[in-house]
DOBA-295442 format. One record per residue (C-alpha): z, x, y. Coordinates in steps of 0.25 Angstrom, whole numbers. Last residue first. Layout:
REM DOBA-295442
Z|X|Y
...
END
This chain:
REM DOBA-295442
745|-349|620
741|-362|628
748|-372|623
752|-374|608
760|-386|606
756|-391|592
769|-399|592
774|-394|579
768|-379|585
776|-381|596
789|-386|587
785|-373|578
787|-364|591
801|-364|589
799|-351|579
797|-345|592
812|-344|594
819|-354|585
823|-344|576
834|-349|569
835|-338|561
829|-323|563
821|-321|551
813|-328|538
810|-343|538
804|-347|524
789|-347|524
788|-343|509
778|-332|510
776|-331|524
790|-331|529
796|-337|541
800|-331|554
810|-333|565
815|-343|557
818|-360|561
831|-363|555
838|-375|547
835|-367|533
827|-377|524
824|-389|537
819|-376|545
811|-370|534
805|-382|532
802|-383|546
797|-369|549
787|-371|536
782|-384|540
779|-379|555
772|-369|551
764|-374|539
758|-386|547
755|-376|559
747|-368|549
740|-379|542
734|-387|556
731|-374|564
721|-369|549
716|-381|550
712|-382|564
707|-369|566
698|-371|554
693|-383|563
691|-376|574
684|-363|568
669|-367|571
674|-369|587
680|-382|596
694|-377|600
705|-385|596
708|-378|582
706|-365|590
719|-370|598
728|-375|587
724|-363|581
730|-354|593
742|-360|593
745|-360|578
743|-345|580
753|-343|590
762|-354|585
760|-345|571
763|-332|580
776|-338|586
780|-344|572
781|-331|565
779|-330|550
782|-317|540
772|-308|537
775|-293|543
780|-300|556
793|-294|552
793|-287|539
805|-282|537
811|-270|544
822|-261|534
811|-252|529
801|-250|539
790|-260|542
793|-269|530
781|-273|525
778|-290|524
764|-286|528
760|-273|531
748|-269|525
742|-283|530
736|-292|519
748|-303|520
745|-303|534
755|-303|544
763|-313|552
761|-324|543
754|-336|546
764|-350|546
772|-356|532
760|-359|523
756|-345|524
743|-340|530
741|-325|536
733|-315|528
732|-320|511
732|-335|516
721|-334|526
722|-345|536
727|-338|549
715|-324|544
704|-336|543
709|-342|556
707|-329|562
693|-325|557
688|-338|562
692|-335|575
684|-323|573
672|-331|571
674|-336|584
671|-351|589
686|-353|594
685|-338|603
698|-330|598
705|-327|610
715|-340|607
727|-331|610
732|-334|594
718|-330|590
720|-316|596
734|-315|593
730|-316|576
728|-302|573
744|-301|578
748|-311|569
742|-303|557
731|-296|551
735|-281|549
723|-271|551
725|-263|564
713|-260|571
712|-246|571
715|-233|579
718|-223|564
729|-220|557
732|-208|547
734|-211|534
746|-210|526
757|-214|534
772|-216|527
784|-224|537
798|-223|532
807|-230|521
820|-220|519
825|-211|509
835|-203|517
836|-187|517
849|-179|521
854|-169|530
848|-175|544
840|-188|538
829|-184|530
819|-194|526
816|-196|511
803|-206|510
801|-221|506
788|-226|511
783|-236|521
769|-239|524
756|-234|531
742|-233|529
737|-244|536
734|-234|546
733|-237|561
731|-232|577
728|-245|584
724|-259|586
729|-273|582
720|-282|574
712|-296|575
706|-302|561
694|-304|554
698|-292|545
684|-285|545
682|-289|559
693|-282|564
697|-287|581
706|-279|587
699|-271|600
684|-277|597
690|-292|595
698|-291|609
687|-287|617
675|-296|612
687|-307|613
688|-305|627
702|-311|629
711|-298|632
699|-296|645
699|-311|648
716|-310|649
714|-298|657
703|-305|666
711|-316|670
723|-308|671
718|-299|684
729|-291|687
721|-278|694
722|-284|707
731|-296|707
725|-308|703
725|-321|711
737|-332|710
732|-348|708
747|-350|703
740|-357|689
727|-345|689
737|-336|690
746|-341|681
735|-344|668
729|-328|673
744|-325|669
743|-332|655
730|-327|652
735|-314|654
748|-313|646
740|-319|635
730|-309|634
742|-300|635
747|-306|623
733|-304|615
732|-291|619
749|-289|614
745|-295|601
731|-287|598
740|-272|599
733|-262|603
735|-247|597
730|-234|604
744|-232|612
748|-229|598
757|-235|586
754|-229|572
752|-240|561
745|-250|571
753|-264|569
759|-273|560
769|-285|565
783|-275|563
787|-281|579
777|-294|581
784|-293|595
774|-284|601
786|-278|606
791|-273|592
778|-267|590
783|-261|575
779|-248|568
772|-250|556
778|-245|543
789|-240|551
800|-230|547
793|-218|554
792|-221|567
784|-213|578
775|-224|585
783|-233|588
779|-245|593
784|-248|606
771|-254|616
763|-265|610
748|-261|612
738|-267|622
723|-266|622
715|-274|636
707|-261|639
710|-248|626
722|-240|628
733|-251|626
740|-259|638
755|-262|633
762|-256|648
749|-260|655
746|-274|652
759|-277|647
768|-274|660
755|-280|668
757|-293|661
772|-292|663
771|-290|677
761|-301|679
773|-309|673
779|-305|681
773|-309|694
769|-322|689
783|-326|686
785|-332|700
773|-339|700
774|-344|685
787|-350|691
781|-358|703
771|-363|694
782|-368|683
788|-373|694
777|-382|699
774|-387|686
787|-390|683
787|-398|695
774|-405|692
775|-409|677
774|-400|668
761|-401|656
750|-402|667
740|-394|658
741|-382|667
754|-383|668
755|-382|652
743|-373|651
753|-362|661
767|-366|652
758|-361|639
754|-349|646
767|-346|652
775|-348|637
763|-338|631
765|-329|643
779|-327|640
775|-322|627
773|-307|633
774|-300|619
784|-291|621
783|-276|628
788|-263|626
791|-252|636
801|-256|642
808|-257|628
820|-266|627
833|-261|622
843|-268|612
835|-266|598
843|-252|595
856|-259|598
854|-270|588
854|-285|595
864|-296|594
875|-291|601
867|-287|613
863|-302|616
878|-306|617
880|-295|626
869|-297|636
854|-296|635
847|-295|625
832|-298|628
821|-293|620
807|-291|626
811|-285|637
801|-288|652
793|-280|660
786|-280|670
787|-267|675
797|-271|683
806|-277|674
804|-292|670
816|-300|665
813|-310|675
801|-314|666
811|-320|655
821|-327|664
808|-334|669
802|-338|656
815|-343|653
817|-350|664
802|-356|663
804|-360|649
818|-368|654
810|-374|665
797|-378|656
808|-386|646
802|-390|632
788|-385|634
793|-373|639
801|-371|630
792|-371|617
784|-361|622
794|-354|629
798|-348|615
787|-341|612
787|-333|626
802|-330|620
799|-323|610
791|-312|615
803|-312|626
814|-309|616
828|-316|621
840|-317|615
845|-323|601
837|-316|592
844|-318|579
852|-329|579
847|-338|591
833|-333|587
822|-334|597
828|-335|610
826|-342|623
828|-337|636
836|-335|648
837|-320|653
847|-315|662
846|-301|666
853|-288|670
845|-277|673
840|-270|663
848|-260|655
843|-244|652
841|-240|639
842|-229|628
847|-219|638
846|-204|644
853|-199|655
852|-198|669
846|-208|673
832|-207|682
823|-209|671
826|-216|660
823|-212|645
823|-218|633
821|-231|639
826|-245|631
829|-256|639
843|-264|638
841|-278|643
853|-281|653
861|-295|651
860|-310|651
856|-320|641
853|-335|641
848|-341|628
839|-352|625
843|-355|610
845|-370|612
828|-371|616
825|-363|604
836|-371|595
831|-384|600
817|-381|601
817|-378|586
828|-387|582
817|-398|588
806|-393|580
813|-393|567
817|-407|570
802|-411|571
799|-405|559
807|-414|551
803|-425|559
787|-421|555
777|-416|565
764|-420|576
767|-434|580
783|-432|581
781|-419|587
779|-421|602
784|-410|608
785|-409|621
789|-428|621
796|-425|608
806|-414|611
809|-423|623
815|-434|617
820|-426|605
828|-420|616
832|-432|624
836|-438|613
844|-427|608
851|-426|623
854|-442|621
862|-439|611
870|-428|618
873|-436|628
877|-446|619
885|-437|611
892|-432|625
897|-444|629
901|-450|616
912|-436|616
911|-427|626
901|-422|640
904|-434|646
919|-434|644
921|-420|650
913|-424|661
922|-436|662
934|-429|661
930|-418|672
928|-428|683
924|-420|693
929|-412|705
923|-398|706
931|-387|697
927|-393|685
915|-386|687
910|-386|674
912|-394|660
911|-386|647
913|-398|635
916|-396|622
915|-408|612
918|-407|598
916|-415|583
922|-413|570
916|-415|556
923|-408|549
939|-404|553
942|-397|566
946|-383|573
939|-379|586
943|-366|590
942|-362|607
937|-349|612
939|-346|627
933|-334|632
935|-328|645
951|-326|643
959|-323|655
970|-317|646
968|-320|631
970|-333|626
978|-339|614
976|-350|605
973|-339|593
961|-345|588
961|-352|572
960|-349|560
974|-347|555
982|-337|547
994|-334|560
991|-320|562
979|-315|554
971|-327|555
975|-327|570
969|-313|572
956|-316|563
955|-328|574
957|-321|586
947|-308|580
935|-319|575
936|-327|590
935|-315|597
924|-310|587
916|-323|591
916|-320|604
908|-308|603
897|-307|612
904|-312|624
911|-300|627
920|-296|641
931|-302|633
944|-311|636
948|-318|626
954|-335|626
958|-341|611
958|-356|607
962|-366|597
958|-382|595
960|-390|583
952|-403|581
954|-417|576
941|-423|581
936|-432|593
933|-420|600
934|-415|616
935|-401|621
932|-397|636
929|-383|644
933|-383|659
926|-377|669
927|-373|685
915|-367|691
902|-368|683
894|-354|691
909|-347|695
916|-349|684
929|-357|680
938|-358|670
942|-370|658
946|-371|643
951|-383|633
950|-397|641
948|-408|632
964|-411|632
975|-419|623
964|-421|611
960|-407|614
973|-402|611
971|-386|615
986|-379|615
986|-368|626
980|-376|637
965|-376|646
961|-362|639
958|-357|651
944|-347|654
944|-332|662
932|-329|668
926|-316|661
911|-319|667
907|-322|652
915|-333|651
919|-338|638
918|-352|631
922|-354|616
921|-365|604
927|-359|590
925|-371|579
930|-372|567
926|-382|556
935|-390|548
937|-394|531
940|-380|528
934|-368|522
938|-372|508
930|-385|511
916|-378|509
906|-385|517
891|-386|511
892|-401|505
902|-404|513
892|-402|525
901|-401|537
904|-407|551
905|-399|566
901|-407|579
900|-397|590
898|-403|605
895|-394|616
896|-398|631
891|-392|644
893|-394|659
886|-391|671
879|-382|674
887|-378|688
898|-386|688
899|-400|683
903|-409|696
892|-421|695
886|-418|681
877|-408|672
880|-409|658
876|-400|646
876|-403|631
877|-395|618
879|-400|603
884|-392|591
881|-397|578
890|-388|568
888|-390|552
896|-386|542
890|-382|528
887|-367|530
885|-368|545
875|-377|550
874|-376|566
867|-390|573
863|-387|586
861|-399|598
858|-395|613
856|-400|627
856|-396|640
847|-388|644
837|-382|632
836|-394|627
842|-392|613
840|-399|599
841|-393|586
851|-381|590
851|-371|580
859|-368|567
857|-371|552
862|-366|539
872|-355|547
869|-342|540
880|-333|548
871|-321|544
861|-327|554
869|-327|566
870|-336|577
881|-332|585
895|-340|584
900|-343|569
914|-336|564
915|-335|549
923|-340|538
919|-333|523
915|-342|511
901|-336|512
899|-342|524
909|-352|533
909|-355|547
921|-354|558
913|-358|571
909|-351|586
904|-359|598
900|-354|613
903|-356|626
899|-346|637
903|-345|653
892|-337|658
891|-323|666
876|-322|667
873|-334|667
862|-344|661
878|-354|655
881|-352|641
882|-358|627
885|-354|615
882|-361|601
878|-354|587
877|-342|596
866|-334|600
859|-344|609
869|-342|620
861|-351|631
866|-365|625
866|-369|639
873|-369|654
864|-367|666
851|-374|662
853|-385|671
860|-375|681
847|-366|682
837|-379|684
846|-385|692
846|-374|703
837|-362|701
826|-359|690
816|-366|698
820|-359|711
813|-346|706
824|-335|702
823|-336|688
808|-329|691
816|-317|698
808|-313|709
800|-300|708
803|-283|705
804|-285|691
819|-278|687
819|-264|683
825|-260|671
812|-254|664
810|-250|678
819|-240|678
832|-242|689
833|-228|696
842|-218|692
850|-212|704
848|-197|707
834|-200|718
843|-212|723
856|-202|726
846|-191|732
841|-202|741
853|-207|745
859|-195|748
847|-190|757
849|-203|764
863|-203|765
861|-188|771
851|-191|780
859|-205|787
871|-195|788
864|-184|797
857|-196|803
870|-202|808
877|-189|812
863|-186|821
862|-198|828
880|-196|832
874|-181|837
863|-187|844
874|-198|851
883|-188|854
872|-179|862
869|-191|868
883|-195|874
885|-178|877
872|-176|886
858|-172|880
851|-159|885
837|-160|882
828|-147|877
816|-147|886
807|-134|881
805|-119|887
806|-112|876
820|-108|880
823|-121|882
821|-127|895
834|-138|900
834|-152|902
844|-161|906
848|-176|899
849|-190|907
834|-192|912
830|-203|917
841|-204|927
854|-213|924
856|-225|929
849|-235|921
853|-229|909
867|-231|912
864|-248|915
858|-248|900
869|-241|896
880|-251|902
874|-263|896
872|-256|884
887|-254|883
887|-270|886
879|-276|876
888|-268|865
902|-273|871
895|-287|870
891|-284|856
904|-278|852
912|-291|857
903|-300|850
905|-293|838
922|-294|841
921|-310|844
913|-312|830
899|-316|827
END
């Protein structure tokens, strides 16, 4: 406390004093009295209390009128909906698990999964890096940065990553090849994360290389801050062979740091610095600076110049074939250290036996999860490893606002077409680096079955991310785009989110798995112990979840559900799609209604279920009034119950609900469009529909066998490996089709510029789903084991065979393949769930 407050608390002390010692002394009464006319006591007060009403009465006169201000002010200001209202409960990232040296190990990392190469560090405001390269297609020169499928590289992906710290791809572009090669450090005097290096080896195939485009590659590596820090080129003149040093700054989370250039080759260096608020398009700033010197002085090459305070630096690499180079981010190099030496670790012989050993290590560890050598050929054991690799190198961290579509909010003032969220970070894997490179949470359930098994701490902060995206109702987008560089990819009319629609809760299926693992002592104590410790934290959203489902998706009829977004009122669809269902143009009721129920969501929410009586039962919890999952999940398992809402006898096969005609198709008719008519394809009915089971044998008919309801000494049971097995429905010698070949809608467009989706082609998800469930009844004593067992032996031989020769014949794993030739079809490489071929190579199938 200073002199002049204890000053005025003395002075306060004594003025009481004083009264205390005036009250004393006066009588007991210190006003008069005087009757009223009606006869009452109205007291007189003196002049030092008639001041002090009055001072009362100034202050409550104000007080009111803020108050009434306030109020009136709160009644016109629009109030946060709860679409865009965060979950009201502790952050799972938050947990001290995802603190300390666990968030710095994971602090830097291939996170931009979009581009051929870029890395970041899981901030908000990061210092990025990234590589761009003059290829050749079509006898025409292009600039390569994001993974693009008209750029029709051979080959790209990373065939061996950790997922922390190490990383091998190998990028084929039209005869010359690109290996690039990424490594962290963490040393005594490295700021915050430590320090990273890249190496990019670049030779050609003769044989494919056409000369007349040179005999030398170009490289463009670059670093920017997204903060708006300015970054120094170190001189005007870049001689590597004179200096290594090419660019430092400084942030506030690394400090102080200097970028590095080392090679043993002959190579050229040029640079330019810009200053731009937009990281989405860098390679357009190197496009325009190098048009500009074409035009000026006829070269190919950056302008060595800078703009003023640039935050992006892009630095041109220029050398014959083959040529080798080393780039090294080292951090706080504000703190004393010795510089050269990190430098030299992180270079040269150093570097390649670090990265050496980093291969062994992996190979080392793929083995011991996976086991393969006993259970699958070499060939199929490389695939296997590209697989993880390229899943685990594709893990992506993105920040930004959701945009959620309401037509209408109340409270603002006007109307729009959505509302942001609140700003979130999410950390996820994604399933296609080229196609779908953010994060879709169907897919993602899928995904951390494979993670988890290869790193439970990365799984669990991705989970976690995940569920922290929870509004208060409980619940969470489907489709994650957040930032710029996300926006870019994505049509406009796909960006917002529907509140109102769900996805299918996959996470569960990961939880589920991660549950029978502790249970079957798979971790060792710590990891068990935090893996409790997080279930506990997440319960309380997951509960939300559940109950977001089980009242937001619940049908008319007890334990029914219907995916919600269908519309109703088309005219250009044959069928229209469930998108949130996540099986999109997969054939449904003709005329969507709050009538229909869909068998996938039951069979999901059955999951859903399990999985939580699994958590309660683990953190010994009691059931809340009115949540009592153990008898949900008995109620969506009676088989009586399930086979009376969707089972057909006369097909032998389980069916969605709801009002239907088979009596519908697409038909060419004159539409009028303002003055004129357009011939256009549009939807034709010619019977009325009818509340029926819908009659389309598929994947979805297969949910209740893929969640093991089916009882193994069933007749039914029978029924279902009779409708996998048969040729003319679902067998091909590549995986089960999605739809059968006898459905009306098989391989139809659903309106005239939407392909056939999962109309017939062959998902990997639902084939582990499937291969799942036969591994299991092929295990379980019953009339229909050993049928079980055939039929599991010759499907997950034909999978596996089929994704690895198309992998050897295209150098990609596909998002789908096709059911007539097997040949991958779609989003390329798709290393999302298609990944799941190294689980079903192990026969890894858990408890799913």
């Amino acid at each position: 406390m200073t002199v002049s407050g204890r000053t005025a608390v003395r002075s306060r002390a004594k003025s009481l004093s004083d009264a205390d010692s005036r009250r004393e002394r006066r009588p007991l009464l210190n006003r008069h009295r005087e009757r009223s006319k009606y006869g009452s006591s109205i007291p007189i007060f003196n002049t030092a209390n008639l001041k002090v009403v009055l001072g009362i009465c100034f202050v409550a006169f104000f007080t009111i009128f803020f108050m009434i201000r306030h109020l009136m002010n709160s009644a016109t200001e629009p109030k946060l909906p709860r679409a865009v209202t965060p979950f009201p409960a502790p952050k799972i990232m938050d947990l001290h698990q995802f603190q300390g040296e666990h968030k710095e190990s994971l602090y830097w990392g291939t996170y931009r999964p979009h581009t051929y190469l870029g890395i970041r560090a899981r901030t908000p405001k990061s210092l990025m890096a990234g590589l761009m390269w003059i290829g050749v297609k079509d006898g025409r020169y292009h600039l390569r940065h994001v993974c693009r499928h008209e750029d029709d590289l051979s080959t790209y992906g990373w065939t061996k990553h950790n997922g922390r710290d190490f990383g091998h791809q190998v990028l084929v572009d039209h005869g010359m090849t690109l290996t690039t090669r990424f490594l962290k450090s963490k040393v005594e005097g490295s700021g915050y994360g430590g320090d990273w290096a890249v190496r990019i080896n670049v030779e050609i195939d003769k044989s494919k290389w056409n000369e007349e485009f040179g005999k030398g590659a170009q490289l463009f590596f670059y670093l920017a801050d997204e903060a708006g820090n300015a970054l120094d080129v170190s001189r005007e003149k870049l001689n590597i062979h004179e200096d290594s040093l090419l660019a430092t700054g400084t942030r506030g989370d690394i400090g102080d740091w200097q970028l590095h250039f080392k090679s043993m080759d002959d190579l050229e260096l040029h640079y330019s610095g810009f200053r731009t608020p937009h990281f989405h398009n860098l390679s357009d700033l190197v496009e325009e600076n190098l048009a500009s010197q074409i035009h000026k002085h006829a070269r190919l090459q950056l302008s060595d110049s800078l703009d003023d305070a640039p935050n992006v630096l892009v630095f041109q690499i220029i050398g014959g074939f083959p040529f080798t180079t080393d780039i090294v981010l080292i951090t706080g190099t504000d703190i004393e250290s010795s510089q050269e030496e990190r430098v030299s670790m992180l270079t040269g012989t150093s570097l390649s036996n670090q990265l050496k050993y980093k291969e062994q290590e992996f190979d080392q560890k793929f083995e011991k999860i996976f086991n393969l050598s006993e259970k699958v050929d070499s060939e199929s054991i490389s695939v296997a490893k590209a697989a993880i690799g390229n899943l685990l190198g594709g893990i992506g961290y993105f920040y930004g606002q959701s945009k959620i579509a309401l037509s209408r909010i109340l409270n603002l003032r006007e109307d729009v077409n959505y509302i942001s969220y609140w700003p979130a970070e999410l950390y996820t894997a994604v399933p296609s680096r080229s196609f779908f490179p953010r994060g879709f949470l169907w897919d993602e359930g899928f995904h951390q079955l494979i993670i988890w098994r290869w790193d439970i701490h990365i799984s669990l902060d991705i989970i976690g991310h995940w569920l922290d995206l929870m509004n208060v109702d409980g619940w969470i987008p489907r489709e994650q785009i957040l930032g710029a560089e996300s926006l870019s990819r994505v049509p406009e009319e796909f960006v917002p989110q529907h509140p109102t629609n769900g996805n299918p809760p996959t996470l569960f299926l990961a939880l589920n798995d991660i549950i029978s693992g502790l249970k079957n002592n798979e971790f060792t104590a710590m990891d068990g112990s935090k893996i409790s410790v997080f279930l506990e934290r997440a319960f309380v959203r997951l509960e939300a979840w559940f109950h977001w489902f089980n009242t937001t998706q619940s049908g008319k009829q007890m334990s029914s559900y219907y995916w919600h977004g269908r519309d109703n009122r088309t005219m250009r669809e044959i069928n229209p799609k469930a998108l949130s269902s996540g099986l999109d143009d997969y054939p449904r009721a003709s005329h969507p209604s709050e009538d229909e129920y869909h068998l996938d969501l039951r069979c999901w929410m059955l999951l859903a279920a399990d999985c939580m009586r699994s958590i309660q039962e683990l953190l010994d919890m009691k059931n809340k009034p009115g949540m009592d999952y153990g008898y949900t999940a008995k109620l969506l398992s009676n088989f009586e119950l399930l086979n009376q809402m969707h089972f057909d006898d006369s097909y032998g096969a389980y069916f969605d609900f709801g009002n239907h005609t088979e009596k519908v198709q697409l038909r060419w008719k004159e539409v009028e469009a303002g003055n004129y008519a357009t011939r256009q394809l549009v939807r034709d009915v010619t019977e009325i529909p009818v509340l029926r089971l819908v009659p389309h044998i598929g994947y979805v008919s297969l949910f209740p066998f893929m969640g093991r309801i089916i009882p193994s000494e069933s007749w039914i049971l029978e029924k279902q490996l009779e409708l996998i097995s048969n040729r003319s429905l679902l067998w091909t010698n590549y995986g089960l089709r999605s739809l059968a070949k006898t459905s009306s809608l098989y391989m139809k467009h659903n309106t005239e510029h939407d392909p056939p989706y999962w109309r017939g082609p062959i998902w990997i998800n639902m084939n582990y789903r499937i291969l799942s469930a036969l591994y299991h009844y092929s295990q379980e004593n019953g009339p229909h084991q050993e049928k079980a067992k055939a039929v599991y032996e010759e499907l997950r031989s034909n999978v596996i065979r089929n994704i690895v020769r198309n992998y050897q014949q295209s150098g990609f794993l596909w998002e789908q393949y096709d059911q007539i030739k097997g040949k991958g079809k779609g989003a390329h490489p798709f290393t999302g769930w298609t990944s799941l071929v190294v689980l079903i190579m192990a026969e890894a199938y858990g408890n799913i």
